[in-house]
N, CA and C atoms as an extended XYZ file, in Angstrom:
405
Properties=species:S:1:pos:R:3:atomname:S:1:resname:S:1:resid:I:1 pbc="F F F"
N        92.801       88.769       89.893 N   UNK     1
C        92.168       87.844       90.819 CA  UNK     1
C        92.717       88.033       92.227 C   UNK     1
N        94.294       88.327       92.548 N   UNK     2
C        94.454       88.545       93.631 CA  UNK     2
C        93.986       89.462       94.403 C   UNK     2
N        93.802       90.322       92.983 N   UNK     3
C        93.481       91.941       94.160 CA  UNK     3
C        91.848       91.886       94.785 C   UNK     3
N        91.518       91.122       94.043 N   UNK     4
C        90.060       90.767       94.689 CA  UNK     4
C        89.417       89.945       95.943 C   UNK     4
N        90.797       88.919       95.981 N   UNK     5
C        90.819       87.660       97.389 CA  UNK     5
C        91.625       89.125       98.594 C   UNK     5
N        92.227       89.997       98.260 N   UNK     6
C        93.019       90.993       99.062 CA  UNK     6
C        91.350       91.766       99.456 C   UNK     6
N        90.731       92.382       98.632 N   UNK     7
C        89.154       92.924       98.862 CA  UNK     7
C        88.717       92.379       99.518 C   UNK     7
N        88.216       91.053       99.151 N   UNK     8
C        87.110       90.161      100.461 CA  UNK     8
C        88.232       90.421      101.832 C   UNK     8
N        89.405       89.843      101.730 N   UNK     9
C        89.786       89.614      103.011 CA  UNK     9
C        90.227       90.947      103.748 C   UNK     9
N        90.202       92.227      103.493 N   UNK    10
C        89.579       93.509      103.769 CA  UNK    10
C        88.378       93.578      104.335 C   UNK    10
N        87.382       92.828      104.043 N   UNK    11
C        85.979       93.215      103.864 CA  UNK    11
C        85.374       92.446      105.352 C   UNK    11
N        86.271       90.884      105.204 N   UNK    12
C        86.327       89.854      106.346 CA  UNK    12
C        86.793       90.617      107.704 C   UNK    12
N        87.819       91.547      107.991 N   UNK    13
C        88.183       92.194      108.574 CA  UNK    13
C        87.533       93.110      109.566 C   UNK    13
N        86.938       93.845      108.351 N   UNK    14
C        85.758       95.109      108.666 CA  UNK    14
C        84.630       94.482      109.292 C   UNK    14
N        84.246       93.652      108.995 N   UNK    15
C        82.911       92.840      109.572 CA  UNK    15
C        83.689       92.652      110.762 C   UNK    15
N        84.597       91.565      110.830 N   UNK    16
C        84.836       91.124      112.011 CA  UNK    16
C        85.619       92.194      113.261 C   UNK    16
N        85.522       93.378      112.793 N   UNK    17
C        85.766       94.732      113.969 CA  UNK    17
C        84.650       95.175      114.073 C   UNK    17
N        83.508       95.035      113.374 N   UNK    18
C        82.243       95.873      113.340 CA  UNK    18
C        81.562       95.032      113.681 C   UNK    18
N        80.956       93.545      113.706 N   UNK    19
C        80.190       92.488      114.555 CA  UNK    19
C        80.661       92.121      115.995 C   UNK    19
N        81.911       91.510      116.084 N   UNK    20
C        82.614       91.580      117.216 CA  UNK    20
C        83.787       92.223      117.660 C   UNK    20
N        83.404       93.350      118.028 N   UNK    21
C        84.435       94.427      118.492 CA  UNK    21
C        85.066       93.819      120.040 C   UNK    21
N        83.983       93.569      120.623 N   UNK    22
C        85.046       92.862      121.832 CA  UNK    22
C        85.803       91.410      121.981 C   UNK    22
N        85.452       90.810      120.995 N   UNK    23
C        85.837       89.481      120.239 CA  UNK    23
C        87.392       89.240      119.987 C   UNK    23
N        87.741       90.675      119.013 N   UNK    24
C        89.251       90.251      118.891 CA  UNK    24
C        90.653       90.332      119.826 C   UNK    24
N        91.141       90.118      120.026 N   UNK    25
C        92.290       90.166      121.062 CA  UNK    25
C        93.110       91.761      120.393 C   UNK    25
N        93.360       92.828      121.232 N   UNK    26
C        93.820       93.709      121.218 CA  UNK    26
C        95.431       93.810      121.254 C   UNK    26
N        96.157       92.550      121.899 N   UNK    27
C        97.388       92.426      121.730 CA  UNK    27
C        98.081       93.422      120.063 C   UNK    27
N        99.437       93.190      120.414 N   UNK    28
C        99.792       93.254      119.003 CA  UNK    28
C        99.939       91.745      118.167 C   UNK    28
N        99.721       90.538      118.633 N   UNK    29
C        99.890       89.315      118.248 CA  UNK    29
C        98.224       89.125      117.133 C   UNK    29
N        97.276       89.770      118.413 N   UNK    30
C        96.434       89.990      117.941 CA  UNK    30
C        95.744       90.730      116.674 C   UNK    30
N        96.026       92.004      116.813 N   UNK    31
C        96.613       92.697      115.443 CA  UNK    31
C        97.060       92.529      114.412 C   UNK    31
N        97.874       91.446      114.440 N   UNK    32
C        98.971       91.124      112.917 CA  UNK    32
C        97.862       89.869      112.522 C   UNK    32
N        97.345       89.227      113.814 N   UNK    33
C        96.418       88.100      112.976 CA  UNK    33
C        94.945       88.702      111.991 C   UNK    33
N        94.753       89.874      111.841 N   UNK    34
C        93.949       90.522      111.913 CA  UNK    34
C        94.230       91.515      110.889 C   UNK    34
N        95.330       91.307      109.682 N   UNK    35
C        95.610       91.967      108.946 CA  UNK    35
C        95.460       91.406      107.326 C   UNK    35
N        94.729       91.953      106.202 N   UNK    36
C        95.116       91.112      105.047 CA  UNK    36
C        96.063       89.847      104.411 C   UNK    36
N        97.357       90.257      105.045 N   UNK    37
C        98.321       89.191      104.364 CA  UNK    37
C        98.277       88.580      105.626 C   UNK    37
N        98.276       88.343      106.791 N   UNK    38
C        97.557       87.119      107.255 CA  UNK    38
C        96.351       86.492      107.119 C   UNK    38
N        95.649       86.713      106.547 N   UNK    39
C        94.688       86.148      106.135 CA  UNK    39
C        94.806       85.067      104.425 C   UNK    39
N        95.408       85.701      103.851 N   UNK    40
C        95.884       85.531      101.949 CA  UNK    40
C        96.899       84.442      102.461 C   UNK    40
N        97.642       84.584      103.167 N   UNK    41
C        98.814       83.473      103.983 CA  UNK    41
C        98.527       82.423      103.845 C   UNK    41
N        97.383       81.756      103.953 N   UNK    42
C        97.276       80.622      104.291 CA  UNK    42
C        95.961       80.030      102.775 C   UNK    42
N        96.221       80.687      101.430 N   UNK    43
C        95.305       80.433      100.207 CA  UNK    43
C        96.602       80.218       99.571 C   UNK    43
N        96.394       78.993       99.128 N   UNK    44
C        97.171       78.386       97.799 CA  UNK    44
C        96.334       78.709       96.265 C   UNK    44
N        96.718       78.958       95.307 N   UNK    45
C        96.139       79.475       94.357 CA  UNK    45
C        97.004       78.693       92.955 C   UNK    45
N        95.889       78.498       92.076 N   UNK    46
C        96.216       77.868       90.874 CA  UNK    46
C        95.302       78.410       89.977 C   UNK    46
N        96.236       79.180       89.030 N   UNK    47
C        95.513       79.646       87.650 CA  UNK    47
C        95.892       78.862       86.541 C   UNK    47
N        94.227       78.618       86.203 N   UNK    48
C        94.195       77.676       85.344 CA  UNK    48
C        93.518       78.448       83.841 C   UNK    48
N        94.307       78.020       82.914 N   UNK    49
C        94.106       79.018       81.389 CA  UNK    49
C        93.939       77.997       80.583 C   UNK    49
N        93.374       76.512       80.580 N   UNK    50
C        92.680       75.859       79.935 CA  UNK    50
C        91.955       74.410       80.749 C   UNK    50
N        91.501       73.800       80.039 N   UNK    51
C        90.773       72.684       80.145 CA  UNK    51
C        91.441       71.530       80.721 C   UNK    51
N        92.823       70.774       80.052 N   UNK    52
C        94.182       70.635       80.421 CA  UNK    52
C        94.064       70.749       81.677 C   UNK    52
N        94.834       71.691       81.782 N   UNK    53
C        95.249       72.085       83.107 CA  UNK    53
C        94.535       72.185       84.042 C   UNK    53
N        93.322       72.283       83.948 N   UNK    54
C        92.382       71.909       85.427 CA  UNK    54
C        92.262       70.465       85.694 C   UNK    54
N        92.165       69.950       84.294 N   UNK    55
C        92.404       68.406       84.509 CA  UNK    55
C        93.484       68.059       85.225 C   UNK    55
N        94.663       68.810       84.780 N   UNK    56
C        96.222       68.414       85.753 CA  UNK    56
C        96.028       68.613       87.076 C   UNK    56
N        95.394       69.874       87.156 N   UNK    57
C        95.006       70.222       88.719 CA  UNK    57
C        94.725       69.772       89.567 C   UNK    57
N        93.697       69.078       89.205 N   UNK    58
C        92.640       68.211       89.711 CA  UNK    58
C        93.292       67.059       90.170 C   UNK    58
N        93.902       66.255       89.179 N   UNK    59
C        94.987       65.073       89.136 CA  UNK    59
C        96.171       65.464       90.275 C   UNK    59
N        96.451       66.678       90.000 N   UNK    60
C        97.690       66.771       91.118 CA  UNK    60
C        97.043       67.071       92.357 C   UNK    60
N        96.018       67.559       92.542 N   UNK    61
C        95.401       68.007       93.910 CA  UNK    61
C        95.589       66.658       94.914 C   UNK    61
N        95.917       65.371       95.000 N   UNK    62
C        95.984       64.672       95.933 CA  UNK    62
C        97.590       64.760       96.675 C   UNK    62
N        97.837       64.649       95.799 N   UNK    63
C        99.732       65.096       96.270 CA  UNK    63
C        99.649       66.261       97.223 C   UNK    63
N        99.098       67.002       96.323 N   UNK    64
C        98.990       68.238       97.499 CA  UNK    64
C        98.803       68.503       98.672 C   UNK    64
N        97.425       67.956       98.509 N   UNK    65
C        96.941       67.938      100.158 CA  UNK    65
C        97.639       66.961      100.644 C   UNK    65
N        98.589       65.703      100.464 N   UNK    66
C        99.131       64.997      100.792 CA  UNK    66
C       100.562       65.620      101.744 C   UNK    66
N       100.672       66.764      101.431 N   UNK    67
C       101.928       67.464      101.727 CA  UNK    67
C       101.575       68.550      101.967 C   UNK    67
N       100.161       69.141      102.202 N   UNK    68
C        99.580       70.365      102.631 CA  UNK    68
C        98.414       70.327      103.433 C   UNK    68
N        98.339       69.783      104.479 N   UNK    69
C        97.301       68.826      105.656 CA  UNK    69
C        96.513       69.719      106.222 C   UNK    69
N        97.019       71.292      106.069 N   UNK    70
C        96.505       71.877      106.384 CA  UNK    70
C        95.042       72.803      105.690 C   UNK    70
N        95.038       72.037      104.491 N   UNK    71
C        93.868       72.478      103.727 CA  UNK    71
C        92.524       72.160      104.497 C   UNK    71
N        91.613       72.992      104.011 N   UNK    72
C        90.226       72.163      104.694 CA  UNK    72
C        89.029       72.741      103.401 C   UNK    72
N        88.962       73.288      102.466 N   UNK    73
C        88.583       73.688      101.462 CA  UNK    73
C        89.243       74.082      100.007 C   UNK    73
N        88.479       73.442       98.988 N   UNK    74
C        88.802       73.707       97.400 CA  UNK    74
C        87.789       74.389       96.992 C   UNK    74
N        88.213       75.481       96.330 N   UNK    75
C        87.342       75.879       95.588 CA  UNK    75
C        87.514       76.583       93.910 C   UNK    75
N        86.786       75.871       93.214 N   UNK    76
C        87.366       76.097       91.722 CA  UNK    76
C        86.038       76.522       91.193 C   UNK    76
N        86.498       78.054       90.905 N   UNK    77
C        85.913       79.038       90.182 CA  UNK    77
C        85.879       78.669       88.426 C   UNK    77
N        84.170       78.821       88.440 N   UNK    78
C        84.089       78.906       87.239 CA  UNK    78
C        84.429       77.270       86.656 C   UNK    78
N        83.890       76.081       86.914 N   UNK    79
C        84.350       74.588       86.563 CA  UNK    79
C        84.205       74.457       85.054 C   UNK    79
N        83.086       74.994       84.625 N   UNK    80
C        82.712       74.264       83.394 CA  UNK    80
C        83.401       75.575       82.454 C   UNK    80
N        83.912       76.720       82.404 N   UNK    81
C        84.512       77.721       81.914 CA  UNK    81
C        85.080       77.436       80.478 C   UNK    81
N        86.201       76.464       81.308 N   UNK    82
C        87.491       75.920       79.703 CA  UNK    82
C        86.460       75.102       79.036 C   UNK    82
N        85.929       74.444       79.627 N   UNK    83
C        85.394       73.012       78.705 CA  UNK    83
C        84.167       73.641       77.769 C   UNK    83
N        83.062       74.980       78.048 N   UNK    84
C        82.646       75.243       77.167 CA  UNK    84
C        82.950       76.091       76.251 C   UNK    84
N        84.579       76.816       76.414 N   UNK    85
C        85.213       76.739       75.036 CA  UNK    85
C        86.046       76.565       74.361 C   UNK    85
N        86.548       75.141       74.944 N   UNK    86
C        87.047       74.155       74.378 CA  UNK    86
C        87.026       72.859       73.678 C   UNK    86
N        85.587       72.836       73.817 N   UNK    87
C        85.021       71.755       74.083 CA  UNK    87
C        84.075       70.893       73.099 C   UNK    87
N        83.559       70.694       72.164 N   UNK    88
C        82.942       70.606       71.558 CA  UNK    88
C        82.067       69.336       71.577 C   UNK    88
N        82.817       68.561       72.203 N   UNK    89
C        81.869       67.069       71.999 CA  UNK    89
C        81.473       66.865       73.299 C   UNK    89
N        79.696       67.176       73.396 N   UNK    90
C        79.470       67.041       74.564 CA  UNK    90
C        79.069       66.174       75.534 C   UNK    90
N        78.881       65.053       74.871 N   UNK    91
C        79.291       63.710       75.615 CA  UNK    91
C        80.585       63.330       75.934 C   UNK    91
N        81.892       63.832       75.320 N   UNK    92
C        82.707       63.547       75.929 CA  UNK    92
C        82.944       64.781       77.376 C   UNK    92
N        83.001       65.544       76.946 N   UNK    93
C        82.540       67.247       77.945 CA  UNK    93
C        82.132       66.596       79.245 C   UNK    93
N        80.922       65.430       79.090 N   UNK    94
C        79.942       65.704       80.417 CA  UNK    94
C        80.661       64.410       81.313 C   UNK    94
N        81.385       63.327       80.463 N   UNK    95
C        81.856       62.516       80.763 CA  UNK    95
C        83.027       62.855       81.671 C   UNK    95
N        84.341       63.902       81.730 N   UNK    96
C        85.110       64.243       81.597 CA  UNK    96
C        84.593       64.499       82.947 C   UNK    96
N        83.553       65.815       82.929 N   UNK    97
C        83.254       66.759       83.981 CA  UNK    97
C        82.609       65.928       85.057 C   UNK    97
N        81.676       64.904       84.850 N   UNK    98
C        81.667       63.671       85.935 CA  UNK    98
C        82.554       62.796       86.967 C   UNK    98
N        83.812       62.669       85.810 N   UNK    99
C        85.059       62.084       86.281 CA  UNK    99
C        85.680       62.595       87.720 C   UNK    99
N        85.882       64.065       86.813 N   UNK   100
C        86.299       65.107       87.671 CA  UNK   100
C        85.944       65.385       89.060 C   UNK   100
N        84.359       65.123       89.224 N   UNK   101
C        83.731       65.637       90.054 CA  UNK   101
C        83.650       64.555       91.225 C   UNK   101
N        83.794       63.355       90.555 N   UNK   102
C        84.162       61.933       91.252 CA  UNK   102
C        85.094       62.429       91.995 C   UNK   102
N        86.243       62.109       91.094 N   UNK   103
C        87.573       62.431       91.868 CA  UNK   103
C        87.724       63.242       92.821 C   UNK   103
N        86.407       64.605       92.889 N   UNK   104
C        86.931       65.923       94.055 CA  UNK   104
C        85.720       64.813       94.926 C   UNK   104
N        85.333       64.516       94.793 N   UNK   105
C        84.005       64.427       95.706 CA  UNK   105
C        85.405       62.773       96.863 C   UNK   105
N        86.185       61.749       96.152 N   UNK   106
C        86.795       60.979       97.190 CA  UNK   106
C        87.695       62.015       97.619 C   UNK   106
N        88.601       62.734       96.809 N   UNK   107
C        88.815       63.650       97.848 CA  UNK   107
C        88.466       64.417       98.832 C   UNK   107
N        87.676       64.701       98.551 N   UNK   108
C        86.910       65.726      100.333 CA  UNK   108
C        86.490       64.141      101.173 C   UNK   108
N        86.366       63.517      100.956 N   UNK   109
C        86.263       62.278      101.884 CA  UNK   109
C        87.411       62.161      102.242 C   UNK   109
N        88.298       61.883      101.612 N   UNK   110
C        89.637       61.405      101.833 CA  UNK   110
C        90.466       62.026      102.914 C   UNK   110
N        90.467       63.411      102.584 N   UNK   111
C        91.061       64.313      102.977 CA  UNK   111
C        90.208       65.536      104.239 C   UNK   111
N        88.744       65.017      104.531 N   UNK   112
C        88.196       65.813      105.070 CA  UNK   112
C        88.622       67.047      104.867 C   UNK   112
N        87.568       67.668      103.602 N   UNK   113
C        87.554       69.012      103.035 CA  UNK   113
C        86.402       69.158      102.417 C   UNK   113
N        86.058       70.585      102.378 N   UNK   114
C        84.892       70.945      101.447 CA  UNK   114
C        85.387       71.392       99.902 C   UNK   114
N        84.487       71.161       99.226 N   UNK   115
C        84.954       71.283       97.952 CA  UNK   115
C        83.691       71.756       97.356 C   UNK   115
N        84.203       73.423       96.608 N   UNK   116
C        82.416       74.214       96.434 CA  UNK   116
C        83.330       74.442       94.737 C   UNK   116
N        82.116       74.570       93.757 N   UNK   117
C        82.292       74.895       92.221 CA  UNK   117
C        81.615       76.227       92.624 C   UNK   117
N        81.928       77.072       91.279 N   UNK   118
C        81.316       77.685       91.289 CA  UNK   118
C        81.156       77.710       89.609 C   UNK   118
N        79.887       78.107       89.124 N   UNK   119
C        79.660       78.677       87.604 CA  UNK   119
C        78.866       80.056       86.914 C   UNK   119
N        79.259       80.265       86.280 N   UNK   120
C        78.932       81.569       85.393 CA  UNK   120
C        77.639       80.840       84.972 C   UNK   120
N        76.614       82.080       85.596 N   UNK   121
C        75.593       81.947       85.037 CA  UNK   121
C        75.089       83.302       84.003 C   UNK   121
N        74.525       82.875       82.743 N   UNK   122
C        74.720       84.267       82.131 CA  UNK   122
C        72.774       84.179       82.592 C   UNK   122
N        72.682       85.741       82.253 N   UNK   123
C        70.952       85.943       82.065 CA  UNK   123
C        70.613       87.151       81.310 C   UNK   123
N        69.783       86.777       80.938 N   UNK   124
C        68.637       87.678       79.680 CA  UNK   124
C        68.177       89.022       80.763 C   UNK   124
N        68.628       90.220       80.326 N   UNK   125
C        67.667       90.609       81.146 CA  UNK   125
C        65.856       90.845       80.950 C   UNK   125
N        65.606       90.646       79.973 N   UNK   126
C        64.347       90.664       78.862 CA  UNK   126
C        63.484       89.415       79.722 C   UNK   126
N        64.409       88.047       80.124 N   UNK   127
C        63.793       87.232       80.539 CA  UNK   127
C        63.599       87.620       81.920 C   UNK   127
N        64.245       88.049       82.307 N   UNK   128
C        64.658       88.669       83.779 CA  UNK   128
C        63.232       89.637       84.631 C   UNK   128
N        63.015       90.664       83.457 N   UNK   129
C        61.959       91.615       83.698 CA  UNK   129
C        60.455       90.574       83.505 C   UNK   129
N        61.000       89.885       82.438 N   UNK   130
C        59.261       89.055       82.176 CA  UNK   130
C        58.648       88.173       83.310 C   UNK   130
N        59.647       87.799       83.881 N   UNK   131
C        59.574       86.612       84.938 CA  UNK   131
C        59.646       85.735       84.362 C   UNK   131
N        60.498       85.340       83.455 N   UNK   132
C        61.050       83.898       82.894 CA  UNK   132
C        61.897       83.179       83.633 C   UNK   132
N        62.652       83.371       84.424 N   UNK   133
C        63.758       83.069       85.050 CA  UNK   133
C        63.203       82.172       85.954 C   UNK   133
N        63.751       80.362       86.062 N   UNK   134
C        63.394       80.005       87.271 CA  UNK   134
C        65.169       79.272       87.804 C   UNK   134
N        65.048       79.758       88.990 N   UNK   135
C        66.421       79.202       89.813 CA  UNK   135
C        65.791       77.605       90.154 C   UNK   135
């Protein structure tokens, strides 16, 4: 996962020498701001390997930003991941995942922040070619 947030912020880079070339400051101050691990510098990261523990996450995420002011975005990859296979009772599942979503949603109020999910969407490609697929 890291080597991939190291990719984009490579990628963030390249754009931003190739859109605005006269944009960045040429200094060497300039330069170092303008390098991968300044960029990764400032991403807090939490790997989460069950259901649990995003719940803890989640729960601890106010402390955090409480003592990390400098956040202005959450973003948790993959939300519903653990819970569909962990999960089995899906009224309690949807209940859980509501809670959750409560809780991020007073936080980004709270804390003025954005807060984006993201989920695995699987697809057919069979449905894909037929034109079954509606977004």
């Amino acid at each position: 996962m890291v080597e991939r947030v190291y990719q984009i912020a490579e990628g963030c880079i390249s754009d931003i020498m190739e859109y605005f070339p006269c944009h960045h400051d040429k200094s060497s101050s300039g330069q170092e701001n303008l390098q991968p691990e300044s960029f990764l510098a400032g991403i807090y990261y939490f790997r989460i390997c069950s259901y649990t523990e995003q719940i803890a996450v989640i729960n601890y995420l106010e402390k955090f930003l409480g003592e990390h002011k400098d956040v202005r975005i959450v973003i948790i990859d993959s939300v519903t991941f653990h819970f569909r296979q962990d999960f089995d009772d899906l009224a309690l599942r949807t209940r859980v995942l509501s809670g959750l979503s409560l809780k991020l949603m007073k936080l980004s109020k709270s804390y003025n922040l954005a807060v984006s999910f993201t989920n695995r969407l699987d697809i057919d490609a069979e449905t894909v070619i037929r034109g079954g697929l509606v977004l």
